[in-house]
C-alpha positions as CSV (number, residue, x, y, z in Angstrom):
1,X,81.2,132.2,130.6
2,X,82.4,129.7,132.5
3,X,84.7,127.3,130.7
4,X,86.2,123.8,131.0
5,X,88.0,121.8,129.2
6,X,86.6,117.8,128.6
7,X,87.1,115.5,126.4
8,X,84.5,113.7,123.7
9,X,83.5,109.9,124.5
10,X,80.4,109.8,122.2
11,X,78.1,111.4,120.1
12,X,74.3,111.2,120.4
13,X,72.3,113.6,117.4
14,X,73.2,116.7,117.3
15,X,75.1,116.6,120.8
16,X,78.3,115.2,121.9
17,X,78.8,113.7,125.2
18,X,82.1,114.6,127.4
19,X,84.1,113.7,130.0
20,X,85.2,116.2,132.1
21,X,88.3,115.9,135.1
22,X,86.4,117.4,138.3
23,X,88.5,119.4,140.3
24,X,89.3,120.4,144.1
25,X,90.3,124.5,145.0
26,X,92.0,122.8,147.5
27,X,95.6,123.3,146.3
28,X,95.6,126.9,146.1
29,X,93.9,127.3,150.0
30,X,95.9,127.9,153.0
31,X,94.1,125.6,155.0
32,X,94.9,123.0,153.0
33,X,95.8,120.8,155.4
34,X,92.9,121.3,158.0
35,X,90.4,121.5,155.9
36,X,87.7,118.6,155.4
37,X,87.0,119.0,151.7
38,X,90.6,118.8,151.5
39,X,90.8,115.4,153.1
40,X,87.2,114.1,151.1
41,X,88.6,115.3,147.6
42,X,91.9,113.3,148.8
43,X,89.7,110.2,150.0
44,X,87.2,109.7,147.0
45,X,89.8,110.9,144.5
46,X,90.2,113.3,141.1
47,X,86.6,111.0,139.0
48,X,85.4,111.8,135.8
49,X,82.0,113.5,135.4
50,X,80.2,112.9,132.3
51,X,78.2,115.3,130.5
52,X,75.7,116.2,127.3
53,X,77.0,119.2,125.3
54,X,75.4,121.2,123.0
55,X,77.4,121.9,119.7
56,X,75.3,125.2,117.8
57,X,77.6,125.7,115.0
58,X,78.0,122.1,113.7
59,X,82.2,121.9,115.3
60,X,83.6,118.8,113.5
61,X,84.9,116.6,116.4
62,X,85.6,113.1,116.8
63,X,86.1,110.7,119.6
64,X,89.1,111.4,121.9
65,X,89.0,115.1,120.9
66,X,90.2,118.0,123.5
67,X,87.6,121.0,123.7
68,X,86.6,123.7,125.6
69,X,83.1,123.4,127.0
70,X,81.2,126.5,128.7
71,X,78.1,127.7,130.3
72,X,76.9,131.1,131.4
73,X,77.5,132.1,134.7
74,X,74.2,133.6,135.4
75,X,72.7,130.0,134.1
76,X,74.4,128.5,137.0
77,X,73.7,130.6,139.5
78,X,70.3,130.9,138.9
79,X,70.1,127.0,138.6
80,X,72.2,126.3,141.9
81,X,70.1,128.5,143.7
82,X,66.9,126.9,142.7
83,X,67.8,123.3,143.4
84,X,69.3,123.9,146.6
85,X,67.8,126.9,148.4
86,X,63.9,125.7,147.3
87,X,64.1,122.6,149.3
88,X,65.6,124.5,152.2
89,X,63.4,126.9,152.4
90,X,60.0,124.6,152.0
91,X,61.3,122.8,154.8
92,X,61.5,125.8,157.2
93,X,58.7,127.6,156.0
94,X,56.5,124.4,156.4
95,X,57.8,123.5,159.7
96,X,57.2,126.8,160.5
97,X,53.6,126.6,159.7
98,X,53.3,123.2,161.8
99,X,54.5,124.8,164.6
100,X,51.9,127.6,164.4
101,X,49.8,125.4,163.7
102,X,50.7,123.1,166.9
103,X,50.6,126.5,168.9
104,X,47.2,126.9,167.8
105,X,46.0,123.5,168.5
106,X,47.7,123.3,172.1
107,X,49.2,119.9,171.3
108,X,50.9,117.9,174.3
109,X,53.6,117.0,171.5
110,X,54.0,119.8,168.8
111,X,57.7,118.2,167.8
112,X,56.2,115.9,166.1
113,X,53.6,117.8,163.9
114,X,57.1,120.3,163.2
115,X,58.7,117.6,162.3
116,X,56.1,116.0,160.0
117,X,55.2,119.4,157.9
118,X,58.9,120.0,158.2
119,X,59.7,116.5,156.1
120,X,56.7,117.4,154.1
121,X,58.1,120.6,152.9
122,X,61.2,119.2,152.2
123,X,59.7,116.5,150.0
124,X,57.9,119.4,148.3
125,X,61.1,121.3,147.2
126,X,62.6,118.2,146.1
127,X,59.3,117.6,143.8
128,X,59.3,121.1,143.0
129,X,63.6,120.8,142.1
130,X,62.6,117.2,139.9
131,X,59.8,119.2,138.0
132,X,62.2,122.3,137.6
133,X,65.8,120.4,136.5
134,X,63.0,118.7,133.6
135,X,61.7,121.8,132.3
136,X,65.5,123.8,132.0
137,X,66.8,120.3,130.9
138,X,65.4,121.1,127.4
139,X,66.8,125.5,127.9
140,X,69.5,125.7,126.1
141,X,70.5,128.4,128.5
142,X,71.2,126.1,131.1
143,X,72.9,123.4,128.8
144,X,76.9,123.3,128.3
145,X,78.0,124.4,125.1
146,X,81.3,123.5,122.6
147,X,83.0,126.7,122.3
148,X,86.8,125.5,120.7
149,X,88.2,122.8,119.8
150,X,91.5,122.4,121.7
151,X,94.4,121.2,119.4
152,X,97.3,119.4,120.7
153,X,99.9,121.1,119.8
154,X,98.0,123.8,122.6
155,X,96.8,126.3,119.6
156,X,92.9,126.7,120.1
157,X,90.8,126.2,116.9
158,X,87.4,128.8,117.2
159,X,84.4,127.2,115.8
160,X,84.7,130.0,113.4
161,X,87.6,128.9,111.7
């Protein structure tokens, strides 16, 4: 389980919407200095993400409230690998295919027919990554979930308690 800690702006049903602080690696690497996501996390700055999180045992919290969010590790993999390998790999296979395809046509220009079922691929995935984030949307697999509340005194309160 991955976990992060956020804080509660709202509430909307059942499920509570947080803030989170997003955060940079960047302090901890070597090549700080050199690096360019070093230099674009220090450019655009430490923002707030917002975020909808389920709460399955019913955890009392109220506006302002510290907690400890989470989501399975396997959830995210399997989701970041979905949204951005599918579009990748529609585009190469499909410009693939156009150039066969221009091969077997013996076309004067077959750029351009690469480059057209190449751009059509790629619209494809991102159709295919719109229809996909819409069905997990409602998979509470995929979803955040309140695991603690954090206290601030820095004692954790379990949803159990």
């Amino acid at each position: 389980m991955i976990e992060e800690l956020a804080q509660v702006v709202s509430f909307e049903g059942d499920d509570i919407w947080v803030e989170t602080q997003r955060k940079s690696a960047c302090g901890q690497c070597s090549a700080n200095k050199g690096c360019g996501t070093a230099v674009l996390a220090k450019v655009l700055g430490n923002k707030r993400s917002r975020v909808r999180v389920l709460n399955p045992n019913a955890t009392e919290v109220s506006i302002g409230d510290e907690i400890i969010v989470g989501i399975e590790e396997q959830a995210l993999v399997r989701g970041s690998l979905a949204i951005y390998m599918t579009p990748l790999l529609a585009l190469f296979l499909f410009g693939l295919l156009g150039s066969v395809l221009a091969e077997q046509f013996n076309l004067v220009k077959p750029d351009i027919l690469v480059i057209f079922f190449s751009l059509f691929g790629l619209g494809l995935g991102f159709m295919w990554v719109k229809r996909f984030s819409g069905v997990i949307s409602g998979d509470p697999r995929y979803q955040p979930v309140l695991l603690r509340h954090e206290l601030k005194t820095g004692a954790l309160k379990t949803s159990a308690q």
